[in-house]
N, C-alpha and C positions, 0 to 999 in steps of 0.2 A: 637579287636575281638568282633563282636557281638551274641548275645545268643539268638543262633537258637532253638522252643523250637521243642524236637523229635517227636511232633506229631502235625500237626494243619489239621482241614475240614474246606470248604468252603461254605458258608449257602447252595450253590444249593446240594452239596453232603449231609450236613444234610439234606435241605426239601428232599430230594431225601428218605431220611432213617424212617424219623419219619412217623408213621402213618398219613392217612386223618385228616382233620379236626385239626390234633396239628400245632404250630406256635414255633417261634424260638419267646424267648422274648424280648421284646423292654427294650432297657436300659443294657442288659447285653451282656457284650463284652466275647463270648466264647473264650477258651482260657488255654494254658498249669497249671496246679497246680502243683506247683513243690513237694508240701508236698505229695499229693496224688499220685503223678507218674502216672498222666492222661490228658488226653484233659477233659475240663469242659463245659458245657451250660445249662442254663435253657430253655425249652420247657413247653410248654402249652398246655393240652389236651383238647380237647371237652366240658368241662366240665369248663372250665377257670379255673381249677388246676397247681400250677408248680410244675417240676419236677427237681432234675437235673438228667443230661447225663452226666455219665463218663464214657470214654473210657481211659481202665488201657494201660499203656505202656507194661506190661507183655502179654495182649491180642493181640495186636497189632505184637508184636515178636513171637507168636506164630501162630498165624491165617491171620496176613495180616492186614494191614489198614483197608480196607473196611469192610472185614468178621469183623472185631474185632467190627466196629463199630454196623454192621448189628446185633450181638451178642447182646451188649449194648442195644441197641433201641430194642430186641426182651426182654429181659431181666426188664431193664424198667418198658415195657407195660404188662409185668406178676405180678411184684413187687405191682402197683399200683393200682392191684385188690384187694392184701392181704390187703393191707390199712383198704378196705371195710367191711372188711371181721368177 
């Protein structure tokens, strides 16, 4: 039996989600986190900052793959203004 993990995106559905101007980053393999109970990946803003993206498995059973993900990436790109802040 192979271990299917319960959530995986496929880069064009992230570029599809992340803001202009951010990038999926080179070198890292997005991908299930089994401790965290999420899809993982780092993206890269405007700014050549990274981020990660989790999308929780809880989100995803409630709102749907994509919402959940859409959530996430909205989510995110609010987070990483308080940084500034």
């Amino acid at each position: 039996m192979t271990d299917i993990p319960p959530i995986m995106y496929t880069d064009v559905e992230l570029e599809s989600y992340i803001p202009t101007g951010w990038v999926l980053a080179d070198g890292d393999t997005p991908g299930w986190d089994p401790k965290r109970k999420g899809f993982r990946v780092t993206v890269i803003d405007g700014s050549d900052l990274d981020w990660e993206l989790l999308v929780k498995q809880s989100a995803v059973e409630e709102h749907g793959r994509i919402e959940a993900l859409r959530r996430a990436v909205d989510t995110l790109f609010r987070e990483r203004f308080k940084t500034f802040l």
